[in-house]
C-alpha positions in Angstrom: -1.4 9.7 -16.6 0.8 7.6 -13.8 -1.3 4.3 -14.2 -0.5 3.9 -10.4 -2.5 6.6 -9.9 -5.6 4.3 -10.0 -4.7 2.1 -7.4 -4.4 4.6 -4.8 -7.5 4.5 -2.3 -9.6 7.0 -1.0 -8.2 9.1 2.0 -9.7 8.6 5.4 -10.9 11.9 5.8 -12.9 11.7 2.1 -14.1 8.5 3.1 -15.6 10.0 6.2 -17.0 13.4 4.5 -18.5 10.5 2.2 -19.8 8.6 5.5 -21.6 12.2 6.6 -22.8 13.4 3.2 -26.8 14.6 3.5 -26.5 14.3 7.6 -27.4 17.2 9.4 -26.4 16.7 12.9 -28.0 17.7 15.9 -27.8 21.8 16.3 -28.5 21.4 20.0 -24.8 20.5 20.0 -22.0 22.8 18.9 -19.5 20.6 16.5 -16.2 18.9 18.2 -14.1 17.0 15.9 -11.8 14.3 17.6 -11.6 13.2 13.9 -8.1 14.2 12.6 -5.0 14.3 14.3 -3.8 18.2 14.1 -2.3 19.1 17.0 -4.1 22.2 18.6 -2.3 23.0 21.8 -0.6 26.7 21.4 2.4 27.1 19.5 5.6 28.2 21.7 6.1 31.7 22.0 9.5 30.9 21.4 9.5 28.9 18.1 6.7 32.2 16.6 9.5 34.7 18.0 12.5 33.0 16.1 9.9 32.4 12.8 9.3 36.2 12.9 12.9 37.6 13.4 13.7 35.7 10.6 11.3 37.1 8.6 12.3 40.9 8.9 15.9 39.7 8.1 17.0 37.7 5.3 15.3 34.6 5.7 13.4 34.9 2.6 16.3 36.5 -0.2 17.4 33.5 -1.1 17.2 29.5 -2.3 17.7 27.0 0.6 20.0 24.4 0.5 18.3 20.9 0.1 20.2 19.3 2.7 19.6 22.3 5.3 21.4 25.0 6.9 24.4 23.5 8.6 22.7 25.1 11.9 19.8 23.1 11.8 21.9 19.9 11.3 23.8 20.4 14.4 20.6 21.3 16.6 18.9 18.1 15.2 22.4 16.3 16.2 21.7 17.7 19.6 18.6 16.8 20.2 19.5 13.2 18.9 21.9 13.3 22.0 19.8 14.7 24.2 16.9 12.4 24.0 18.6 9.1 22.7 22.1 9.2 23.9 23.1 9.4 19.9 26.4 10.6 18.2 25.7 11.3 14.7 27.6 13.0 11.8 25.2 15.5 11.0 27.1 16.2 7.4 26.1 12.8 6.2 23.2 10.8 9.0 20.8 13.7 9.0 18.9 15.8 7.1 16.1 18.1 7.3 13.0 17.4 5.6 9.4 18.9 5.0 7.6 17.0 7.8 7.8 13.5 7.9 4.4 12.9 6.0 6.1 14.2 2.5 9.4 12.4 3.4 8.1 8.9 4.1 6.1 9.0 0.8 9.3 10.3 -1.2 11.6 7.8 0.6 10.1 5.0 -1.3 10.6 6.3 -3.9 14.2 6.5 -3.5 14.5 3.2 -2.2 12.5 1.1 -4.3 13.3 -0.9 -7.2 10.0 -1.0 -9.1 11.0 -3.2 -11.8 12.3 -6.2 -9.8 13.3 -7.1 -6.4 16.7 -8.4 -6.1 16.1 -12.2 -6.4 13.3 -12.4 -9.1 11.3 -10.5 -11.4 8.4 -10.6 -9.5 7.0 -7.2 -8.1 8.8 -6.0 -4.9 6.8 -5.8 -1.4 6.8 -2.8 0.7 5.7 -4.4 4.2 3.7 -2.8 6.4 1.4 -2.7 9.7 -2.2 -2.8 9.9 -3.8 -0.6 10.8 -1.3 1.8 9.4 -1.1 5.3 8.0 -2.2 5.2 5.0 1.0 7.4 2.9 2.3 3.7 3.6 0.2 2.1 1.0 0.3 5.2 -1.2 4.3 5.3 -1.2 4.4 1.8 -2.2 2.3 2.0 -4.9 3.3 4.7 -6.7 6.8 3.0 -6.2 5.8 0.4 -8.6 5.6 -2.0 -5.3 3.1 -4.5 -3.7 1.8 -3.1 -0.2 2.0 -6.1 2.3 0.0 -5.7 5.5 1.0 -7.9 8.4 -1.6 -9.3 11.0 -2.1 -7.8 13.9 -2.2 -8.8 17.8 -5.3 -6.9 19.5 -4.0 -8.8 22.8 -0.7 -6.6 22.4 -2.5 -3.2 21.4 -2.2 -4.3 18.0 1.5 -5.0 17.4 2.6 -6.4 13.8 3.2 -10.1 13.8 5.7 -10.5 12.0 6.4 -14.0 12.2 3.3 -13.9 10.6 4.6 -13.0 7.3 5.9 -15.6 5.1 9.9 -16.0 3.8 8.6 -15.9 0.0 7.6 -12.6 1.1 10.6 -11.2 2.9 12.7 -12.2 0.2 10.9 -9.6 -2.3 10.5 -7.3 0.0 12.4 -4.1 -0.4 11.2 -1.7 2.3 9.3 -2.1 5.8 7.6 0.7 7.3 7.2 0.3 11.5 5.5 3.3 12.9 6.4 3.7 17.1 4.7 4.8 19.0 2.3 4.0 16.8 -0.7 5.3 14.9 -3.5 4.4 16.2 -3.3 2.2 18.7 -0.3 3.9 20.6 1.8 0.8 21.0 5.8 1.4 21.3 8.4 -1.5 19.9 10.6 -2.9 22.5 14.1 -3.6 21.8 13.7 -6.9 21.2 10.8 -6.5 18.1 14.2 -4.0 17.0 16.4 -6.9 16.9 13.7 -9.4 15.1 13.6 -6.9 12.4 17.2 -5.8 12.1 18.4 -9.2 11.8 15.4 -9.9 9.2 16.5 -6.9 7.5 20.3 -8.5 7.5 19.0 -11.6 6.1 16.9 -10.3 3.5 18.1 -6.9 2.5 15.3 -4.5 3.1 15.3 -1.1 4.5 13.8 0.5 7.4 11.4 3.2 7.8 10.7 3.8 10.9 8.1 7.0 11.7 8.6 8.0 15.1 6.5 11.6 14.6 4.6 11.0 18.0 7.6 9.9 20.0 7.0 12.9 22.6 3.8 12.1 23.8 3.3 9.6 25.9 1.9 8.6 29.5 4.9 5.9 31.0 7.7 7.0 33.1 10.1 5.8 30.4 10.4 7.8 27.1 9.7 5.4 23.9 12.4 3.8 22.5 13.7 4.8 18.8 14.7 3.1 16.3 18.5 4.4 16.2 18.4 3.9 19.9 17.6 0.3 19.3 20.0 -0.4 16.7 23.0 1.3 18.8 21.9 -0.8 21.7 22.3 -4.1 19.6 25.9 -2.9 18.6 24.8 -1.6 15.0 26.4 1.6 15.2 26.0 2.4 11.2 22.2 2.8 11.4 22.7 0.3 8.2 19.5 -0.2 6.5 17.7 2.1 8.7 16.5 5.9 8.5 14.4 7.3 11.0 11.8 10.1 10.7 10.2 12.6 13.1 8.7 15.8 13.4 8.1 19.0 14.7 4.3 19.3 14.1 3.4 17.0 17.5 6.3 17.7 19.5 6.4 21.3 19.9 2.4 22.1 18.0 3.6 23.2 14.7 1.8 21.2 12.0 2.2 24.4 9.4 5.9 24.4 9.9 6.0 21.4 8.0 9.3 20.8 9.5 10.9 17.4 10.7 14.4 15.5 9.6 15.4 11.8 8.8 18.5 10.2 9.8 20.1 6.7 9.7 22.1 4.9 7.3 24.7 7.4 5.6 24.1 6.1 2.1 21.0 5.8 2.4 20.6 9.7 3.7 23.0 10.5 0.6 20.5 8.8 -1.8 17.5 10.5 -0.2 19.1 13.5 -1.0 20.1 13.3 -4.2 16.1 12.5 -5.3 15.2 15.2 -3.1 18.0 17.7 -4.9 15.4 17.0 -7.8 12.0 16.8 -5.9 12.7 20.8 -5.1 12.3 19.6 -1.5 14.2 22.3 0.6 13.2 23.5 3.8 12.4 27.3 3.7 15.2 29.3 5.6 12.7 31.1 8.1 11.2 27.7 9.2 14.5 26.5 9.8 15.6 29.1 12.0 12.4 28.4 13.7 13.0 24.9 13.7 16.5 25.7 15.4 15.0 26.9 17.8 12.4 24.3 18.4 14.7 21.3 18.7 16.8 23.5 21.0 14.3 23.9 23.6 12.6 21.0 25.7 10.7 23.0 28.2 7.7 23.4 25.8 8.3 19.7 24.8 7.4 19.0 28.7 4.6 21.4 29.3 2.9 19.7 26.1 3.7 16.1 27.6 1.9 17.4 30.7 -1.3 19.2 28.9 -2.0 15.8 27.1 -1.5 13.6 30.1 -4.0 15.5 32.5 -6.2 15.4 29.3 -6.0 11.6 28.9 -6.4 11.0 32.7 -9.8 12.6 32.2 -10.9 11.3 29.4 -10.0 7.8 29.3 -11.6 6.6 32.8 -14.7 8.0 31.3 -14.9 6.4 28.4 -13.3 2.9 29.3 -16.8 2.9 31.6 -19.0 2.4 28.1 -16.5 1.2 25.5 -13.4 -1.2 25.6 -10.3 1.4 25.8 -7.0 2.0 27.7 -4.3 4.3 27.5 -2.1 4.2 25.0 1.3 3.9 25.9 2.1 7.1 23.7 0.8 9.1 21.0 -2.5 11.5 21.5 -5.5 8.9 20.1 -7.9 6.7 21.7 -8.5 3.7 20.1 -11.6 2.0 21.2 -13.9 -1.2 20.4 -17.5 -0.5 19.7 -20.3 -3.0 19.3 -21.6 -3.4 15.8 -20.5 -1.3 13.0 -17.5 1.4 13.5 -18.8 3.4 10.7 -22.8 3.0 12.2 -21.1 4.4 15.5 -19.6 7.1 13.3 -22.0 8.2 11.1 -25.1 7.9 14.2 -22.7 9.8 16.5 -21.9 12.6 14.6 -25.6 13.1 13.5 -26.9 12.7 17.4 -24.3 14.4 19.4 -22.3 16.7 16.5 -18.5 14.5 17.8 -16.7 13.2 14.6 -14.6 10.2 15.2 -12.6 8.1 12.8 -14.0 4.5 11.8 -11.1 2.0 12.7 -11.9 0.3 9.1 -11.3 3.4 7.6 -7.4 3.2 8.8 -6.7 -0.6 7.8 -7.2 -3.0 5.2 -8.4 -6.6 4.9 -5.7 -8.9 4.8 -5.6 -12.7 6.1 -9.2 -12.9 6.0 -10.3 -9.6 8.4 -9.9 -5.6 8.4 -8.1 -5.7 11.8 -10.0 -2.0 12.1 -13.1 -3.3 12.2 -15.4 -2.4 15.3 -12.7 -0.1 16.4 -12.8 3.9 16.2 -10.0 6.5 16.8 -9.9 9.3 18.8 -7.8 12.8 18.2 -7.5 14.1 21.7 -6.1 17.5 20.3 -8.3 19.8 21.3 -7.8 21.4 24.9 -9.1 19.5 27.7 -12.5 20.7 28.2 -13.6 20.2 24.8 -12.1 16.5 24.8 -14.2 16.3 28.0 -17.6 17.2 26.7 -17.1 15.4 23.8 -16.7 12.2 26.1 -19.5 13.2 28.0 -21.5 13.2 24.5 -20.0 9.8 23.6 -21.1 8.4 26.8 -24.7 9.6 26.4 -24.9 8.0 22.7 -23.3 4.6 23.8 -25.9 4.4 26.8 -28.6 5.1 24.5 -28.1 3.3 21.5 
């Protein structure tokens, strides 16, 4: 077997079914699970329409091509202007990919140099936040790397610091991971965090990976900044050492499309797709007609924008009056400080009231002395807004009672 196998942790979701084995929760309460983030608002007529037409034709009589129907490509490419102001060559900056989970696992793979980084034979670094999403850790590892995770500033909803990390570090480290907005404290990367870590990247050689999968949901007037839209705004026109990823599955409700794209750095995208040529990683042809249509359409983009803002204008004011929590500048979780233990809060929670939440400790690691997760708990506001609301209303209860 892979000996990196060993090193991977447990998922947060077995860790929690862990946490809950032999409780019986209350029955008074039916179950409400703000626990994992899967989106649960309806899926567009539209995108279900385009997926079923193009199963009664020939979507399904042949192979796809790994780097995607030209089609998709140029609806991706006008999205990318639409939303960022981007020109792209879609032929060699973008391609489609399986959701972004599967794709920011597999990129490290293509990207990293287990054996040695470039100035030593030490073993590479793959940096990355904390708290963090944990196919981070698990791409690194299996990449033959060293996951690095950089402190965190509570004060700025938990933003890396990444003067933080030391220069013995940058200079074996081969890939960086930035997640904005960001998972799951909700914090977006201004421009000028971009060009820190672009001119980092210049100075030391590492790539980019920058998940934006929640980049359509979010509460300010402005929309989030991306990463290519940084990097074009600071003159860098190539997307070198940079490839973003998004997704379908939060945007527009589709988390069983498995449908998202990459794009960046051309030779970087050409790479990517050579491993994938051999991963088997093609994009089946009636999601991508779906997906055409998807990317096309923004009105069901706004109407979901809308359904999870109303949601989050209810929820948040009541539970910010028992627990230390604000809105997020984007993304759909809550992300709240508790007194005591966040797996206590958990475990005593979903046994009183039936509510699962995710322990904060459960979505970071210790590093520089502290689990910056600690005390903290996440909330998936996913489901529709009267069952976020009486799971609030539970919360509230527990905390006043504890």
């Amino acid at each position: 077997m892979n000996p990196y196998l060993s090193r991977l942790q447990a998922y947060p979701f077995e860790r929690l079914r862990q946490l809950f084995a032999g409780i019986s929760p209350n029955t008074a309460y039916r179950p409400i699970s703000l626990g994992i983030g899967e989106p649960r608002h309806a899926t567009p007529q539209l995108i279900k329409d385009a997926y079923c037409q193009a199963i009664q034709g020939t979507g399904l009589a042949g192979y796809p091509a790994t780097a995607g129907d030209p089609a998709l490509r140029q609806a991706i490419g006008r999205w990318l202007e639409r939303r960022y102001g981007l020109q792209v060559d879609v032929a060699t900056q973008v391609l489609p990919i399986n959701g972004s989970r599967e794709a920011l696992f597999a990129f490290a793979q293509t990207v990293v140099n287990g054996q040695r980084d470039a100035a030593s034979s030490a073993t590479p670094y793959v940096v990355c936040p904390n708290p963090f999403y944990q196919i981070y850790e698990g791409a690194a590892l299996l990449s033959g790397a060293l996951p690095y995770f950089v402190a965190s500033d509570p004060a700025r909803n938990f933003a890396a610091d990444w003067d933080s990390v030391p220069a013995d570090v940058w200079q074996r480290t081969q890939l960086l991971y930035v997640c904005s907005p960001g998972n799951p404290a909700g914090a977006v990367m201004p421009l000028s965090e971009w060009q820190k870590l672009f001119a980092l990247s210049d100075q030391y050689g590492f790539v980019i990976a920058s998940d934006e999968c929640y980049s359509e949901i979010y509460f300010r007037d402005e929309a989030p900044l991306g990463g290519m839209e940084a990097a074009t705004k600071l003159g860098r026109h190539d997307f070198r050492n940079l490839v973003s990823f998004t997704s379908l599955s939060k945007r527009s409700n589709v988390p069983g499309m498995r449908s998202g794209f990459c794009a960046g750095d051309a030779k970087l995208i050409q790479q990517f797709l050579l491993y994938r040529t051999y991963h088997g990683s093609a994009m089946s042809p009636v999601v991508q007609t779906a997906s055409i249509a998807a990317w096309d359409d923004e009105a069901h983009v706004e109407e979901n924008r809308a359904l999870y803002r109303t949601k989050f204008a209810q929820v948040t004011p009541m539970l910010s009056s028992v627990l230390d929590v604000a809105l997020p500048d984007a993304g759909f979780y809550l992300w709240a400080k508790v007194e005591g233990s966040d797996t206590d809060f958990a475990r005593d929670l979903y046994a009183q009231y039936n509510v699962t939440v995710l322990p904060g400790s459960y979505l970071a690691r210790e590093a520089q002395g502290y689990n910056p997760g600690a005390q903290r708990i996440r909330m998936a506001l996913v489901a529709e807004t009267a069952e976020c609301v009486e799971a609030a209303q539970r919360i509230v209860q527990f905390v006043q009672n504890r």
